[in-house]
PDB file with one MODEL, atoms N, CA, C and O in Angstrom:
MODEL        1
ATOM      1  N   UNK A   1       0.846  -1.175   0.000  1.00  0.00           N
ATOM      2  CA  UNK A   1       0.000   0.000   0.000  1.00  0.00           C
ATOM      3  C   UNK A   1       0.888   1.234   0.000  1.00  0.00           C
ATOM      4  O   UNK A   1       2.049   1.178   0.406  1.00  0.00           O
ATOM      5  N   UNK A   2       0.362   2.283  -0.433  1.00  0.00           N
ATOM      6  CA  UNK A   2       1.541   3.388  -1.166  1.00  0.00           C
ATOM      7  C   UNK A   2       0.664   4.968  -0.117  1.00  0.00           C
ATOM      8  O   UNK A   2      -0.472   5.442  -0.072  1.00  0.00           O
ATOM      9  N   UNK A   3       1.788   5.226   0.446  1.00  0.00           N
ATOM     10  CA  UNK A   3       1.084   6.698   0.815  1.00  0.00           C
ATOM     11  C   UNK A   3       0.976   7.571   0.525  1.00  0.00           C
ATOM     12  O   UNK A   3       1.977   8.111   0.055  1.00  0.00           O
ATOM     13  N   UNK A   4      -0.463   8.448   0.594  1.00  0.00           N
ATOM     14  CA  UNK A   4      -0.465   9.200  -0.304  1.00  0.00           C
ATOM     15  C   UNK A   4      -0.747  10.743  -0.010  1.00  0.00           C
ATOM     16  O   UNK A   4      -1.424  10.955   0.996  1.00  0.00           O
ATOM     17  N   UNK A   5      -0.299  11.916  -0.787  1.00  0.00           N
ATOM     18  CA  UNK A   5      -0.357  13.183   0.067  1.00  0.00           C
ATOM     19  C   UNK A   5      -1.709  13.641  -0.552  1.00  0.00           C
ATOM     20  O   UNK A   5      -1.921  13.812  -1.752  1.00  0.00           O
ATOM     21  N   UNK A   6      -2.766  13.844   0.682  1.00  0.00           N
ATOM     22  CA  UNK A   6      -3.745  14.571   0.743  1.00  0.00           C
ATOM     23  C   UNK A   6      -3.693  15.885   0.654  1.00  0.00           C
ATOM     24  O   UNK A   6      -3.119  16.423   1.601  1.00  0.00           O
ATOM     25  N   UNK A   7      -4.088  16.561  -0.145  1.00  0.00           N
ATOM     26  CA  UNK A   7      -3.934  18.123  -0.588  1.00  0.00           C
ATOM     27  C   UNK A   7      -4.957  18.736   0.868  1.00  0.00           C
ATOM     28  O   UNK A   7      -5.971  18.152   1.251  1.00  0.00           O
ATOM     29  N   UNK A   8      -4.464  19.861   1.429  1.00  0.00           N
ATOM     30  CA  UNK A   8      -4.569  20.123   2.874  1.00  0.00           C
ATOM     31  C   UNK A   8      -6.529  20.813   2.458  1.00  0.00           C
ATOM     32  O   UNK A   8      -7.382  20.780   3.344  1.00  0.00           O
ATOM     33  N   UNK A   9      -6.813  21.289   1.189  1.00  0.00           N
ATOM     34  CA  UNK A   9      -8.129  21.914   1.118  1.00  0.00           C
ATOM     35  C   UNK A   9      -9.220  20.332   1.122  1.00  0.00           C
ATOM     36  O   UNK A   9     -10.409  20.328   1.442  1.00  0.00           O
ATOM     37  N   UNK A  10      -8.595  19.384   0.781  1.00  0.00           N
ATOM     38  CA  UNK A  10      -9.279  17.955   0.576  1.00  0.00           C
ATOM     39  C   UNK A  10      -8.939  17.348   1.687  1.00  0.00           C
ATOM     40  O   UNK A  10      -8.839  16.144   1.451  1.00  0.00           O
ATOM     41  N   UNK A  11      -8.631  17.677   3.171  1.00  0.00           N
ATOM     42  CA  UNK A  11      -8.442  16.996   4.031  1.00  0.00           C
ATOM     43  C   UNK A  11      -9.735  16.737   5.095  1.00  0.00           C
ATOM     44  O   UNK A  11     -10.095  15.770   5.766  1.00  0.00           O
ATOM     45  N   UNK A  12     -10.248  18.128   4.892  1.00  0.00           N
ATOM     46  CA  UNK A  12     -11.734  17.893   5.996  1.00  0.00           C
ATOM     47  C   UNK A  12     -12.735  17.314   5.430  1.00  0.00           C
ATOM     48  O   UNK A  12     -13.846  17.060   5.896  1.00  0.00           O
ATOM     49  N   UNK A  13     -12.214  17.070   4.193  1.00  0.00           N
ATOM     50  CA  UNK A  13     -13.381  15.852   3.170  1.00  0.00           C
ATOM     51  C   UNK A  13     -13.016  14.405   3.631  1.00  0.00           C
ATOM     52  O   UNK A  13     -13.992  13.682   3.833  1.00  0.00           O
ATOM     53  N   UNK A  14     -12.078  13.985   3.783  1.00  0.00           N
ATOM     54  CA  UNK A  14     -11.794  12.788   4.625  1.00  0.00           C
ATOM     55  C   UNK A  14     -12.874  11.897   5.551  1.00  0.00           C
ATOM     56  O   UNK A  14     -13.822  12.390   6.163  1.00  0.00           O
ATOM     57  N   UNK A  15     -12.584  10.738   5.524  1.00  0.00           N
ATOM     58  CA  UNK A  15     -13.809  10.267   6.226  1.00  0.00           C
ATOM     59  C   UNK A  15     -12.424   8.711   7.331  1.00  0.00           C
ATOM     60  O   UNK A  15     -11.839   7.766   6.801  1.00  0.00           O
ATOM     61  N   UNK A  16     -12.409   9.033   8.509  1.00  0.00           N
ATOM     62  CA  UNK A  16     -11.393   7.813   9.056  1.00  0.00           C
ATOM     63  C   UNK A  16     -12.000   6.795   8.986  1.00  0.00           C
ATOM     64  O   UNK A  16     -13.149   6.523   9.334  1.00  0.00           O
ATOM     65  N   UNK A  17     -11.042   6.066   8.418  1.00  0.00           N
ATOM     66  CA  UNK A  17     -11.556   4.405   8.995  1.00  0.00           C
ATOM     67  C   UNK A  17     -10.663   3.672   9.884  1.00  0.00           C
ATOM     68  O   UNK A  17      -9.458   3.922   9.885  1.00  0.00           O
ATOM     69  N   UNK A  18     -11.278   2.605  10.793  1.00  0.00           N
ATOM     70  CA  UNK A  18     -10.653   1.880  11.248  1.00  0.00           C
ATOM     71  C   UNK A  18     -10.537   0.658  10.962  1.00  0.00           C
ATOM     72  O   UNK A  18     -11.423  -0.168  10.747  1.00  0.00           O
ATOM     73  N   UNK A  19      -8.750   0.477  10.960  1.00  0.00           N
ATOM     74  CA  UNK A  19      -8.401  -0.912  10.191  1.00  0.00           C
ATOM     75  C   UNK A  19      -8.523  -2.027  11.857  1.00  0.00           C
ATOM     76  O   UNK A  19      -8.148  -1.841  13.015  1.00  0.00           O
ATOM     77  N   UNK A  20      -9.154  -3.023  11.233  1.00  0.00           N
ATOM     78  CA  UNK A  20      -9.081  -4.208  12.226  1.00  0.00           C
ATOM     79  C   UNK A  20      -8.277  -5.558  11.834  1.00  0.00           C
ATOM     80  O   UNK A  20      -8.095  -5.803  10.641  1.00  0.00           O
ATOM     81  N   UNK A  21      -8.037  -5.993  12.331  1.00  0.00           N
ATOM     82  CA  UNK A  21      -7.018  -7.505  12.350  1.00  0.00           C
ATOM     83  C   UNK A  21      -6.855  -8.512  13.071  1.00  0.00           C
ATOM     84  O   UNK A  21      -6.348  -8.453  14.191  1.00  0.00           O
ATOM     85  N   UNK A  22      -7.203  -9.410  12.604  1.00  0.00           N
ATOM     86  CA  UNK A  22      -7.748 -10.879  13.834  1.00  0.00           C
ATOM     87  C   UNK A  22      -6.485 -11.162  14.572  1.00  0.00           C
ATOM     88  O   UNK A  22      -5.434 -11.319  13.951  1.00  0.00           O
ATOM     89  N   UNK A  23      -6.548 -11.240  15.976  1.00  0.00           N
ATOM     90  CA  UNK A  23      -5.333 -11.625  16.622  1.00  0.00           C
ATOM     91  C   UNK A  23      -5.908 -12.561  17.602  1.00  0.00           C
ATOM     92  O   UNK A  23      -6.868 -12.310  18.331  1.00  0.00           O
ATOM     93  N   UNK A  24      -5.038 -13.998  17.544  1.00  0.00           N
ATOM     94  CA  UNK A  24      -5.604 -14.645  18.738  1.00  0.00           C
ATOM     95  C   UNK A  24      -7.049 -15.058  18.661  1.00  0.00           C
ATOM     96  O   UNK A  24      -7.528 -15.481  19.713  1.00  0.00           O
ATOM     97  N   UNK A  25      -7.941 -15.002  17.448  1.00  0.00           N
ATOM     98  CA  UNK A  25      -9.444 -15.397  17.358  1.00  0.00           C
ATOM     99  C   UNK A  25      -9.953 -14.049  17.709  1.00  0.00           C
ATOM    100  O   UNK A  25     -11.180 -14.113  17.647  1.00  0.00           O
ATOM    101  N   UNK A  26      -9.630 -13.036  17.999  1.00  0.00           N
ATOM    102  CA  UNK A  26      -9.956 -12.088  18.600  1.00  0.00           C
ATOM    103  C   UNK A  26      -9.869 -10.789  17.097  1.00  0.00           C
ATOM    104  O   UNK A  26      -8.767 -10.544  16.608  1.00  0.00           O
ATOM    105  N   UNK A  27     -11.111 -10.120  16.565  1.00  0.00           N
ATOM    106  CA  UNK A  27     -10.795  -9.005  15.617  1.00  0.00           C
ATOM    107  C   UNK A  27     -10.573  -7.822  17.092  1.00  0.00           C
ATOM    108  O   UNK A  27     -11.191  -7.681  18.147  1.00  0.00           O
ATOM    109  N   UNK A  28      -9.379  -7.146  16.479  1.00  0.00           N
ATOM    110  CA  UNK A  28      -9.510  -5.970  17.498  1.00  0.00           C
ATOM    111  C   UNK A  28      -8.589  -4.976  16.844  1.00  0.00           C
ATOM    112  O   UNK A  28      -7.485  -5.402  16.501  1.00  0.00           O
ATOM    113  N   UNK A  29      -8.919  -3.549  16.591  1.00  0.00           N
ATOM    114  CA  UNK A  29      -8.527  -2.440  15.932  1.00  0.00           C
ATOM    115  C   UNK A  29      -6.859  -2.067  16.114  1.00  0.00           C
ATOM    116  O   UNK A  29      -6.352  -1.941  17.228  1.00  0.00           O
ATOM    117  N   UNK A  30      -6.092  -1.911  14.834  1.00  0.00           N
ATOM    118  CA  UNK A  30      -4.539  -1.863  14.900  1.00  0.00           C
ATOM    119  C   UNK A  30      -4.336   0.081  15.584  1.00  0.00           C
ATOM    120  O   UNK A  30      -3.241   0.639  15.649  1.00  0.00           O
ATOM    121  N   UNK A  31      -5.480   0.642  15.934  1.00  0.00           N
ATOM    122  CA  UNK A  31      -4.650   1.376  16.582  1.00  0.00           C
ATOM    123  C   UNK A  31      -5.035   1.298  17.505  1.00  0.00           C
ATOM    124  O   UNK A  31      -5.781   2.271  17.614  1.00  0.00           O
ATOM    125  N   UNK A  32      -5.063   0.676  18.493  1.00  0.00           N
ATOM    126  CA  UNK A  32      -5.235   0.004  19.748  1.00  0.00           C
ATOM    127  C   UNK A  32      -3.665  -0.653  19.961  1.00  0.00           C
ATOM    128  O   UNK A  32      -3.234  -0.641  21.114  1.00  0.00           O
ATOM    129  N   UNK A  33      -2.915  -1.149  19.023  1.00  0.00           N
ATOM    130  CA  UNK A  33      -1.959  -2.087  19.345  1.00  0.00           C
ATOM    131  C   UNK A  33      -0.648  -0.923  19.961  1.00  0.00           C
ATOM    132  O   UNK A  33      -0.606   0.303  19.857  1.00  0.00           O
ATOM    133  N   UNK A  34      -0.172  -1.390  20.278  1.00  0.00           N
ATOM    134  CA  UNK A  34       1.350  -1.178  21.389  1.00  0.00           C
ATOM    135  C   UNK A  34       2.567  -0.505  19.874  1.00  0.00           C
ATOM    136  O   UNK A  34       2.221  -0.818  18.735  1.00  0.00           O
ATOM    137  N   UNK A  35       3.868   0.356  20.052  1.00  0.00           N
ATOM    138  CA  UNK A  35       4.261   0.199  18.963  1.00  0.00           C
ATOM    139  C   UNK A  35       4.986  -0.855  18.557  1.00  0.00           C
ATOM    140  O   UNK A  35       5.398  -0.868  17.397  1.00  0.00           O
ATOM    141  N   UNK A  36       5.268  -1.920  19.438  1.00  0.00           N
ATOM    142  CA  UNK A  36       6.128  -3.049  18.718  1.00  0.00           C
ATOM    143  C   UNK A  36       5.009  -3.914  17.989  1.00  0.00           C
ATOM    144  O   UNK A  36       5.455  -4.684  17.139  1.00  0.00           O
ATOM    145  N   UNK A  37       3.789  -3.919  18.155  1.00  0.00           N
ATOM    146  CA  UNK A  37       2.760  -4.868  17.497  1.00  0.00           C
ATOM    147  C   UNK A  37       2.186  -3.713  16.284  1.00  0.00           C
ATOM    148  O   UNK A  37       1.744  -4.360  15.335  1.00  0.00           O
ATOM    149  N   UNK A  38       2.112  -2.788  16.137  1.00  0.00           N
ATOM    150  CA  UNK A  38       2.148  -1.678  15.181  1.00  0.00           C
ATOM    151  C   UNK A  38       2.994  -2.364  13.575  1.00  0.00           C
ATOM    152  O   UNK A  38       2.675  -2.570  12.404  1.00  0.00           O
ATOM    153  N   UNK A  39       4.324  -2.527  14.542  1.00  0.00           N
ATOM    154  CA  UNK A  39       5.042  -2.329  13.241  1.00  0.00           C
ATOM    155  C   UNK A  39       5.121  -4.195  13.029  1.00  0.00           C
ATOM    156  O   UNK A  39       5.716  -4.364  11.965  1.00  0.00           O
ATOM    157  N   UNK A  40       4.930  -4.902  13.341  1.00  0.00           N
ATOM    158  CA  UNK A  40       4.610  -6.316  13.086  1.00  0.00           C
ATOM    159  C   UNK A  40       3.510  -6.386  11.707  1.00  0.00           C
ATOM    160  O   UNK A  40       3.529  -6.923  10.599  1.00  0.00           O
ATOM    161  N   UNK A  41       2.381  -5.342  12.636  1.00  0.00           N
ATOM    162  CA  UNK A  41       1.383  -5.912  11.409  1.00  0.00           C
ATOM    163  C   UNK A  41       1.667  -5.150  10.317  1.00  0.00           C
ATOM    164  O   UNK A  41       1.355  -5.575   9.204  1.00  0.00           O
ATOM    165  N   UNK A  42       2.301  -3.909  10.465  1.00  0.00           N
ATOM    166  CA  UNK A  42       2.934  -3.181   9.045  1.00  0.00           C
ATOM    167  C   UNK A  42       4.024  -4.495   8.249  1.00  0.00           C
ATOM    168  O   UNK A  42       3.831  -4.642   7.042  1.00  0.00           O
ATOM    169  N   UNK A  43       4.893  -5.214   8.775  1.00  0.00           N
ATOM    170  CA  UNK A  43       5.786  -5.882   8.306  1.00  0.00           C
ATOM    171  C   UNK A  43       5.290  -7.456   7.791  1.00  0.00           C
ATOM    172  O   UNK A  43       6.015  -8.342   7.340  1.00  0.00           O
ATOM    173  N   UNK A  44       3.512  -7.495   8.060  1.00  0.00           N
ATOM    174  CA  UNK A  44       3.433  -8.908   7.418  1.00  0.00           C
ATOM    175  C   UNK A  44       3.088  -8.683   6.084  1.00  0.00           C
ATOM    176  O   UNK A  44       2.778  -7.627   5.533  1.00  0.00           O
ATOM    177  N   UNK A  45       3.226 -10.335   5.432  1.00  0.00           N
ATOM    178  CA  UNK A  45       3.660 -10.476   4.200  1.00  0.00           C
ATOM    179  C   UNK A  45       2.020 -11.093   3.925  1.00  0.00           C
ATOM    180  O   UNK A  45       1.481 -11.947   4.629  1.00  0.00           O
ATOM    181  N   UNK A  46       1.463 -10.485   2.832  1.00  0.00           N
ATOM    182  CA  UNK A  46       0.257 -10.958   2.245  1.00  0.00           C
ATOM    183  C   UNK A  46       0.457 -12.207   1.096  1.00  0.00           C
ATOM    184  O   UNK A  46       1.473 -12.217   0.401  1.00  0.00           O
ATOM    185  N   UNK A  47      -0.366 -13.030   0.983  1.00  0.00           N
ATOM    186  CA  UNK A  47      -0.060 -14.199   0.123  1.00  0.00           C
ATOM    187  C   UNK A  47      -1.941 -14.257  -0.177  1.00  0.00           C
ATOM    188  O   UNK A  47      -2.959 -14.022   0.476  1.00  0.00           O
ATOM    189  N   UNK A  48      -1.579 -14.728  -1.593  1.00  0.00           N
ATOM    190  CA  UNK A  48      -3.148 -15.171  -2.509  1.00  0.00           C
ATOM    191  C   UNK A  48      -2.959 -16.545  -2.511  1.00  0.00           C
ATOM    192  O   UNK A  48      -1.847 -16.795  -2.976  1.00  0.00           O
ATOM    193  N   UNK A  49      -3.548 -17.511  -2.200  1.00  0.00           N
ATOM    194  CA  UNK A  49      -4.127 -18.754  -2.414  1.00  0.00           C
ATOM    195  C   UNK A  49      -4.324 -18.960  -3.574  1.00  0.00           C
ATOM    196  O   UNK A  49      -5.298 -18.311  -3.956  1.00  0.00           O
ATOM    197  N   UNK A  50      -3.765 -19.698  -4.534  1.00  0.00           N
ATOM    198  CA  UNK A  50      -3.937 -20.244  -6.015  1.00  0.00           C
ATOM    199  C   UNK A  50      -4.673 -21.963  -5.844  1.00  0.00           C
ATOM    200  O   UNK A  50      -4.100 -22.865  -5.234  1.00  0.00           O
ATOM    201  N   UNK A  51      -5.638 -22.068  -6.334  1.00  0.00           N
ATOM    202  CA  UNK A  51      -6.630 -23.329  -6.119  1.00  0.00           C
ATOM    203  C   UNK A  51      -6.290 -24.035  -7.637  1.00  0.00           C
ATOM    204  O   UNK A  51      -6.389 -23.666  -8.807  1.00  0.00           O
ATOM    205  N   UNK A  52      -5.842 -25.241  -6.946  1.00  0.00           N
ATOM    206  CA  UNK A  52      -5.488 -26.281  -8.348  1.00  0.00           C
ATOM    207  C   UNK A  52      -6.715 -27.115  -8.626  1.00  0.00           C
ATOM    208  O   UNK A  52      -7.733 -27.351  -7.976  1.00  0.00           O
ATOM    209  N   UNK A  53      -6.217 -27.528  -9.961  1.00  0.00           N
ATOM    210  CA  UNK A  53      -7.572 -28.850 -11.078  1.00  0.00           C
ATOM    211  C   UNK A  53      -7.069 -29.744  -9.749  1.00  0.00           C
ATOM    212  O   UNK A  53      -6.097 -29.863  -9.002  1.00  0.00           O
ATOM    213  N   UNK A  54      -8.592 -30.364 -10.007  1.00  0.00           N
ATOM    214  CA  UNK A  54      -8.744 -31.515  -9.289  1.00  0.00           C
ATOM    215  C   UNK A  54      -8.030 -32.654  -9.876  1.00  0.00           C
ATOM    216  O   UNK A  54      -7.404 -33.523  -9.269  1.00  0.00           O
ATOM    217  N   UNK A  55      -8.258 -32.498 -11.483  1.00  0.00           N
ATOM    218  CA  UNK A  55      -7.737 -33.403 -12.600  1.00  0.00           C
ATOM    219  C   UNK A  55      -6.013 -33.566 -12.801  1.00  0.00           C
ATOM    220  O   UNK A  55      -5.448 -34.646 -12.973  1.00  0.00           O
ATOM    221  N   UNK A  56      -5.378 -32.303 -12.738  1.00  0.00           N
ATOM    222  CA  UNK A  56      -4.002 -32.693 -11.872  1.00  0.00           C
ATOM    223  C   UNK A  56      -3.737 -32.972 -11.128  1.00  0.00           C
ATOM    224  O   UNK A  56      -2.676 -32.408 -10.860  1.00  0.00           O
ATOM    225  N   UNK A  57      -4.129 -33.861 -10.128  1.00  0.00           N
ATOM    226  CA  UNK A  57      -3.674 -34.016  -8.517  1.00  0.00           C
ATOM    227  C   UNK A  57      -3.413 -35.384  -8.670  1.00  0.00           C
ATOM    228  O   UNK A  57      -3.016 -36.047  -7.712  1.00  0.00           O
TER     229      UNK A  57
ENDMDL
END
């Protein structure tokens, strides 16, 4: 994800969201987290699931 500069007249147009992230079975909001668990979930690695033929297996 790429950051991006909000032009300061388009800033009170903004709307926050809050990002959540399952920890422990538990969803609970990343700005809630501590800064060493901050930068954990900044540093994980996303992966897509590729689903194979049944007929190759």
């Amino acid at each position: 994800m790429k950051n991006e500069m909000v032009p300061k007249s388009q800033e009170s147009k903004r709307t926050r969201c809050m990002v959540y992230t399952r920890v422990m079975g538990y969803h609970r909001p990343v700005e809630s987290f501590n800064i060493g668990k901050k930068q954990e979930h900044k540093d994980r690695m996303y992966f897509k699931e590729h689903f194979c033929n049944e007929s190759t297996v």
